[in-house]
C-alpha positions as CSV (number, residue, x, y, z in Angstrom):
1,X,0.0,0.0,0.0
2,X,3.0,2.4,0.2
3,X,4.3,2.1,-3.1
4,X,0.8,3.1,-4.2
5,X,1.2,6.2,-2.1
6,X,4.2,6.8,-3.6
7,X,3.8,5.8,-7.4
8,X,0.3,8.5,-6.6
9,X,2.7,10.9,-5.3
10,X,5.4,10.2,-8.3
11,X,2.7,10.9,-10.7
12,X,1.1,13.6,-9.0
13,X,4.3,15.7,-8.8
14,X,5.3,14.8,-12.5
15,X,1.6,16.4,-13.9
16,X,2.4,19.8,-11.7
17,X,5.7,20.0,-13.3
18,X,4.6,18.9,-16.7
19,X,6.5,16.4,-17.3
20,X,3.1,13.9,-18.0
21,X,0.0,15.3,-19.3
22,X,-3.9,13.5,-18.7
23,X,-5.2,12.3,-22.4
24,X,-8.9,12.8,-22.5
25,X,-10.7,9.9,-23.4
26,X,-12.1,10.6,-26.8
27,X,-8.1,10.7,-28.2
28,X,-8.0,7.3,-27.0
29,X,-11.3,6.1,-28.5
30,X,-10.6,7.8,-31.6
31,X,-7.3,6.0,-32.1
32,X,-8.4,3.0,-31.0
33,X,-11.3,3.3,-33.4
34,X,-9.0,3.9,-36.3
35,X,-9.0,7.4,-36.6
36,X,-5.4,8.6,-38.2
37,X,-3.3,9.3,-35.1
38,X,-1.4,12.0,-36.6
39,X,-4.3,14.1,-37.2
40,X,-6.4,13.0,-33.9
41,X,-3.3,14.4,-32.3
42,X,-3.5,17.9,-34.2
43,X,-6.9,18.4,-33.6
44,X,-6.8,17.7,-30.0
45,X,-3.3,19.8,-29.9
46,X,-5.8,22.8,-31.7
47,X,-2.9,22.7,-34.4
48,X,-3.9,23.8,-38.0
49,X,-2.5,22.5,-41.0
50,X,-0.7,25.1,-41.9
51,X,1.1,25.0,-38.5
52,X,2.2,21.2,-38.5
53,X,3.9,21.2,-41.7
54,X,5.7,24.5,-40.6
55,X,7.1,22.9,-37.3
56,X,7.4,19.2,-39.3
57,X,9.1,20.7,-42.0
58,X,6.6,18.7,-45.0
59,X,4.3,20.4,-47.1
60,X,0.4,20.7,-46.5
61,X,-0.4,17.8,-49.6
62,X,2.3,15.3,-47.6
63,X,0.5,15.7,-44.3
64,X,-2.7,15.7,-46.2
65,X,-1.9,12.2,-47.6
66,X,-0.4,10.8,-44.3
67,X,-3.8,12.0,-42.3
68,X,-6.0,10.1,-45.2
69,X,-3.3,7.0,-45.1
70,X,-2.5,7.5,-48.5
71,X,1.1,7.4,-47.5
72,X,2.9,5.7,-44.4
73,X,5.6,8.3,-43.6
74,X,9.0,7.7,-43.2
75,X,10.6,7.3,-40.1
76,X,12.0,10.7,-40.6
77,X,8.6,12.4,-41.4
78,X,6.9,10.2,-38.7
79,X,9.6,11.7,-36.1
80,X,9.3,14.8,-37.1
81,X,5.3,15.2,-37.1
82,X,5.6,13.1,-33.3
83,X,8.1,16.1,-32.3
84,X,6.0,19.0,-33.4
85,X,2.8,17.5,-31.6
86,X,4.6,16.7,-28.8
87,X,4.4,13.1,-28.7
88,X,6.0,9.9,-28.9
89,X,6.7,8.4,-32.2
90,X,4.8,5.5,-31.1
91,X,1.8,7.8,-30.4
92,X,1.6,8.9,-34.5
93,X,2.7,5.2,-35.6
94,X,-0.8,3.9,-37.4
95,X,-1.9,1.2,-36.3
């Protein structure tokens, strides 16, 4: 029962500092019900187009085609877009 204290504490402390944010549940269900991560991300980060591909460093028809699966990504692209969200690259891997 005291490491659940302390793991509570641990995680407490790491949301005040920012270090770990809470994910609403509908980016979860939308993931899991195979929406494209990359843009589930953006919308929930509030992040236009426009302002991905700027921070990502692609153009607006790349990201286009990666948010309608037309294209996988590669692992440079798929970094790059994980970066600018903030995420892990496992968070904008489809699935």
């Amino acid at each position: 029962m005291l490491q659940d204290i302390r793991d509570y504490d641990d995680a407490k402390s790491a949301l005040e500092k920012g270090d770990e944010e809470l994910i609403p549940s509908q980016v979860v269900y939308a993931i899991l019900d195979g929406e494209n991560p990359i843009r589930v991300w953006r919308e929930y980060r509030g992040m236009p187009q426009h302002e991905l591909v700027e921070e990502a460093g692609i153009s607006i028809p790349y990201l286009s085609q990666l948010e309608r699966r037309v294209r996988t990504g590669s692992l440079e692209v798929l970094t790059a877009n994980a970066k600018a969200l903030r995420v892990s690259l496992d968070d904008v891997v489809f699935v």
